[in-house]
C-alpha positions in Angstrom: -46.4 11.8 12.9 -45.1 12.4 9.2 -44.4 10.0 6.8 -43.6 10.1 2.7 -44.7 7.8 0.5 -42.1 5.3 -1.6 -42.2 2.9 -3.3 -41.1 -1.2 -2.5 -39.4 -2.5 -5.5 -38.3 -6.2 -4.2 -38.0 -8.2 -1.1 -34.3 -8.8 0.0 -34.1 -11.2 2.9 -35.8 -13.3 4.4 -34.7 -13.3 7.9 -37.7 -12.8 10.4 -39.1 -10.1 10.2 -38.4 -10.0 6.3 -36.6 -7.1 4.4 -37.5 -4.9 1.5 -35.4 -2.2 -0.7 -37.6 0.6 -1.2 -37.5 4.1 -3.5 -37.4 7.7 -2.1 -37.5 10.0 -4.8 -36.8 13.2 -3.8 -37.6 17.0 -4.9 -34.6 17.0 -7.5 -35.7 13.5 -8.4 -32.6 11.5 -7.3 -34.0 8.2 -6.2 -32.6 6.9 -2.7 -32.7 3.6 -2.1 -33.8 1.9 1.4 -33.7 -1.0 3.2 -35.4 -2.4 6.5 -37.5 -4.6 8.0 -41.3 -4.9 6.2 -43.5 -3.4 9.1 -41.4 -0.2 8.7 -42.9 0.6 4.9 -46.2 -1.3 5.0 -48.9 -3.3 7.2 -48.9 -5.5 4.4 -47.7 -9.2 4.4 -44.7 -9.5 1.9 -42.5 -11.8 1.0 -40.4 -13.0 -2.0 -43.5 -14.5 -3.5 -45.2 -10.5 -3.3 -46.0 -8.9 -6.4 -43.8 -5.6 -6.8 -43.6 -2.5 -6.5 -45.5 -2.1 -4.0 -46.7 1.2 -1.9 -45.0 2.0 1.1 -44.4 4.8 3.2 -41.6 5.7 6.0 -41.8 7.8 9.0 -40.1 11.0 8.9 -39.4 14.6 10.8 -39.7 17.8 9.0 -36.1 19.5 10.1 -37.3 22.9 8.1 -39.6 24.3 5.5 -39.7 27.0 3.0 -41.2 28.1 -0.1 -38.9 28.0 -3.3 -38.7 31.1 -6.1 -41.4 28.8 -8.1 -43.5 29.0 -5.3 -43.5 25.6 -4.6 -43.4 24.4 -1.0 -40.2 22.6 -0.3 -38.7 21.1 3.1 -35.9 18.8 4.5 -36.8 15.5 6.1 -34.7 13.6 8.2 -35.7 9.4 8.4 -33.4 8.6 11.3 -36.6 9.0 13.7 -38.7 7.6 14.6 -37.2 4.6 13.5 -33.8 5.0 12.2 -34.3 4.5 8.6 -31.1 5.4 6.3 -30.4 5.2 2.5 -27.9 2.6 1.3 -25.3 5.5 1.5 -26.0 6.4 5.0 -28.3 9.7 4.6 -31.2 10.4 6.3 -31.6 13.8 5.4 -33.6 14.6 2.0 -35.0 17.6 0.3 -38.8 16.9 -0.8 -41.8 18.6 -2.0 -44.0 19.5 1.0 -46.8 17.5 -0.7 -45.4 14.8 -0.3 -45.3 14.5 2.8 -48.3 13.7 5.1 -48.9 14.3 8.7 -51.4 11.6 10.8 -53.0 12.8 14.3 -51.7 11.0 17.5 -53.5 8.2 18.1 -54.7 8.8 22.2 -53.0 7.0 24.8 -55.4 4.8 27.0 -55.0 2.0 29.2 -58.0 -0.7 29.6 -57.9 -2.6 32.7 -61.6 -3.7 33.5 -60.3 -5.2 37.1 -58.9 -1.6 38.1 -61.0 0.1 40.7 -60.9 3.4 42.4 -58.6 6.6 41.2 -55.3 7.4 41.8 -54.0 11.1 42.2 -50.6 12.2 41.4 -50.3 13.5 44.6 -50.5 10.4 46.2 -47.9 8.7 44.1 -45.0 9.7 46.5 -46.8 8.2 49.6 
């Protein structure tokens, strides 16, 4: 998974789960402004009492990458997945820097169920 960082500059509602306006600045340095439930720019608790700014990141898909005339590495991020995240004006689409973007290994997939005995093939799923 990819995320870029922002940054959370306030709490804006307090309705469970709680919402914050976040920054997205991107490679031209426009700053786009977004807004969604907490969990989706931090593990942190916040609230309205919460000190900001704050640090934050949001998930993201790299849609293509290149290498600008300065040499600088440059892509186009789209926010709408995984979790559907949109600027105020409804873009989801942004031009970054490829540094800031980072990339996080999959976390493995496994099931713990001490009371589960024995092996199951997929072969024997259709029996």
């Amino acid at each position: 998974m990819h995320t870029i960082s922002v940054q959370i500059v306030r709490f804006t509602d307090t309705s469970q789960p709680g919402w914050v306006e976040s920054v997205l600045r991107d490679a031209s340095g426009r700053e786009w402004l977004l807004v969604d439930k907490v969990s989706i720019f931090t593990n942190a608790s916040l609230d309205e009492a919460s000190s900001y700014p704050q640090l934050g990141v949001v998930a993201c898909e790299i849609v293509r990458e290149w290498t600008d005339e300065l040499g600088h590495g440059r892509c186009i991020i789209s926010t709408e997945r995984p979790w559907g995240v949109e600027a105020k004006s409804g873009e989801t689409q942004f031009e970054v820097f490829s540094n800031q973007i980072t990339t996080h290994a999959a976390l493995p997939c496994t099931v713990a169920n001490p009371g589960l005995t024995g092996s199951l093939s997929l072969g024997s799923l259709g029996d």
